[in-house]
N, C-alpha and C positions, 0 to 999 in steps of 0.2 A: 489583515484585511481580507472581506470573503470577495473570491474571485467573480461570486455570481453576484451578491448584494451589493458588493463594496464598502459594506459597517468593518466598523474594528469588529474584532472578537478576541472575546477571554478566553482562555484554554487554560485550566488546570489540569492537573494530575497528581492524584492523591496515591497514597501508598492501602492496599487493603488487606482484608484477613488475609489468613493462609487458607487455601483450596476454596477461595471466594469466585476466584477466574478476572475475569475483563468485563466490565461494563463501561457505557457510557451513561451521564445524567443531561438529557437536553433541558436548558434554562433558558425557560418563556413566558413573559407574561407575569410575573411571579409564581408562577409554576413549577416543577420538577417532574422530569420523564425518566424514569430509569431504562435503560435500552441495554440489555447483556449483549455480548459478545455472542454469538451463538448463531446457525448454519439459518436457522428458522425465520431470523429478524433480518438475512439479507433482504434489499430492494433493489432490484431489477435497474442498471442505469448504463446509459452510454460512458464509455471512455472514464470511467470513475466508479468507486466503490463504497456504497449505500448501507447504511443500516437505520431500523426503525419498526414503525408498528405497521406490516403489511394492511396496506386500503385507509391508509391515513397520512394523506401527504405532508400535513404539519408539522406532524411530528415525525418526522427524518434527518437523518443529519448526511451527509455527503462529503466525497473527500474524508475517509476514514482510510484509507490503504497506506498513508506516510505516517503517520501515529504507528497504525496496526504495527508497520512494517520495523517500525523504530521498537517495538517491546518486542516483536516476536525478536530482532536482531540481538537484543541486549539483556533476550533470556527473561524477561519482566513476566513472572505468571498471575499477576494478582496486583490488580489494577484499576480506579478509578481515573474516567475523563468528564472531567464537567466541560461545557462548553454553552456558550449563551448566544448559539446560533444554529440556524440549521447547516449550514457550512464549517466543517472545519478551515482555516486558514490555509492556502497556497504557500504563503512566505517564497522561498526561492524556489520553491517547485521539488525540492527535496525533503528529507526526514532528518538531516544535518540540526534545523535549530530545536526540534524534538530531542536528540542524541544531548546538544551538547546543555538543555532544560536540565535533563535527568543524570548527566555526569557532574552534572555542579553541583547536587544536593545528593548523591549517592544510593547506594542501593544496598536493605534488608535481606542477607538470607533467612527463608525459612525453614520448618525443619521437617515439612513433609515433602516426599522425592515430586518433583514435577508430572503433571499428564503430558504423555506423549501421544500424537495419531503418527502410529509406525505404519510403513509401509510393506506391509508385507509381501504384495505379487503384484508383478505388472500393471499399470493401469493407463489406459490412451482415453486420450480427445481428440477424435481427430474429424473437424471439418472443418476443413480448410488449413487454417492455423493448426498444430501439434505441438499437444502437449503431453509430455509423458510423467507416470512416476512407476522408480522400481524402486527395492527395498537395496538399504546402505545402512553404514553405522552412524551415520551421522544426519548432517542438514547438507548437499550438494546441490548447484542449481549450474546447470550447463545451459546456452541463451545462445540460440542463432537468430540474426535479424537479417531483413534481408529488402532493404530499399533500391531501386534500381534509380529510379528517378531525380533520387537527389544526391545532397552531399554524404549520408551516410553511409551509403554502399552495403556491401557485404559485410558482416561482423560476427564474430563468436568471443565468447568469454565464458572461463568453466571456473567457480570457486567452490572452495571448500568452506563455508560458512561458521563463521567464529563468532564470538561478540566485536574479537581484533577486526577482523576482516571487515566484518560487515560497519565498524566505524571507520575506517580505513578507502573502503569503495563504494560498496550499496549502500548505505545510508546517507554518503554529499552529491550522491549523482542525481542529476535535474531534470526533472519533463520537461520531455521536446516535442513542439508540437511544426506542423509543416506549415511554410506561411502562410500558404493562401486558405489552412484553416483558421490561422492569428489574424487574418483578416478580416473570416465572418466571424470571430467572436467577436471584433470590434465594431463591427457593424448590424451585430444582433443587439435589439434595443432590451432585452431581457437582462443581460450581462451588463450590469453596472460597475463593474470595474475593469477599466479600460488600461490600466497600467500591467501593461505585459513585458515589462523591460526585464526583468528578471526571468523570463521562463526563455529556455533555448528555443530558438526559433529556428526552424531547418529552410533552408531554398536550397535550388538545385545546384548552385557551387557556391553557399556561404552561406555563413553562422552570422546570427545575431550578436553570439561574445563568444569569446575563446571557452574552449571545453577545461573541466577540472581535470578528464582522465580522457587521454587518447580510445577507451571502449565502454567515454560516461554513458552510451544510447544502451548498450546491455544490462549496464550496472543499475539504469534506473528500468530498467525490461525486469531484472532480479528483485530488487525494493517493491513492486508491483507484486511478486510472486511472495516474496515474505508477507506484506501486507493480507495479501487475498487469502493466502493460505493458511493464517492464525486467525478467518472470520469462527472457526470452531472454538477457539479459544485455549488449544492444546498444542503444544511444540511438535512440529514437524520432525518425523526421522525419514529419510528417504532423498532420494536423488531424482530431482526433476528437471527434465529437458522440457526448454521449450523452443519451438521454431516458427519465427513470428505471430508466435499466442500474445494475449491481451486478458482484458480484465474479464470479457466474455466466458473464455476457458478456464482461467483460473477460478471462477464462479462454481461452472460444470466440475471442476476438479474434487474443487474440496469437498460440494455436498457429496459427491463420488465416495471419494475416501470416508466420508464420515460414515457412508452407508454401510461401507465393508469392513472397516475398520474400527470405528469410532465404540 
């Protein structure tokens, strides 16, 4: 169901060539939009992560960052998403029923080596929020958070990024929103779906429901950073700190990287 409509929505996910990349197809109208993957067709959006045809709001879709985050996680380089909404679905607020769509039907290797965006030298964002990338051999994502006012506190989580891992932590962790934001979305007449039971809801000494992982506020701080940082469409090498970054800077990051690097 979309968070902002409230309609059902279909989501497929097809299998594509090899060195096709990531696209999406918006289904409207009886229509089809093809929408790639790529740094170009980001759209600019609060608290979530946008692709489509810049200066045409129709055709956008929103809530791409728990998909993104769930192929970049499980190494997926070549990939179709149909979807017959401008919203991708919420579902629990994780990439969990993504992960466990594409473990049930299995995964094609193919036989050209994958694109990577390597990191080769230092690279900062820093206003306000910091976010860094330096070069590693691998996927690393280190995550300071840093809540004073509610139940979250201070928090840090450093992983070493696998397909294992990332099924294992970043991929069942859940947006957490603070309540008295779950409050105006409930009272913003725009937002037709009112059923926010499912999404961690933070107050200043207590949770909505019990957490899945004593550092889920990081781990879906991480799923954020996979998601933002496969909008190029290329497997990340590199070790990224962030300290209380958001979707803003991982925005600023990647077209960063793609510039230097890409």
């Amino acid at each position: 169901m979309g968070a902002f409509s409230g309609d059902m929505i279909s989501v497929e996910i097809h299998p594509a060539p090899v060195d096709s990349g990531l696209s999406f197809v918006l289904m409207l109208d009886g229509s089809e939009y093809v929408i790639p993957v790529k740094v170009k067709n980001i759209i600019e959006a609060e608290n979530m992560t946008a692709l489509g045809f810049p200066g045409d709001p129709s055709k956008q879709i929103k809530i791409v960052e728990h998909v993104l985050g769930a192929l970049h996680g499980l190494r997926v380089d070549n990939a179709v998403i149909r979807v017959d909404s401008t919203e991708m679905p919420l579902m629990d607020g994780s990439a969990l029923p993504y992960i466990s769509a594409m473990d049930n039907v299995g995964f094609v290797e193919q036989d050209i080596p994958r694109r990577e965006l390597e990191v080769m030298e230092p690279v900062f964002i820093d206003d306000g929020p910091v976010l860094i990338a330096v070069p590693y051999h691998g996927t690393r994502i280190t995550y300071y958070l840093d809540h004073p006012d509610d139940v979250v506190g201070k928090r840090v989580a450093d992983i070493d990024v696998s397909p294992n891992t990332f099924r294992r932590r970043i991929g069942p962790a859940r947006t957490f929103i603070k309540e008295e934001k779950a409050q105006g979305l409930l009272n913003d007449d725009s937002v037709k779906n009112k059923d926010i039971s499912q999404v961690l809801i933070v107050g200043a000494d207590h949770l909505s429901q019990p957490l899945r992982f004593a550092n889920e506020y990081c781990y879906h701080k991480m799923l954020d950073i996979m998601g933002d940082l496969y909008l190029a469409g290329w497997h990340l090498r590199g070790h990224i700190i962030g300290i209380r970054s958001g979707h803003f800077q991982n925005r600023k990051m990647i077209r960063k990287l793609v510039k230097l690097f890409g």
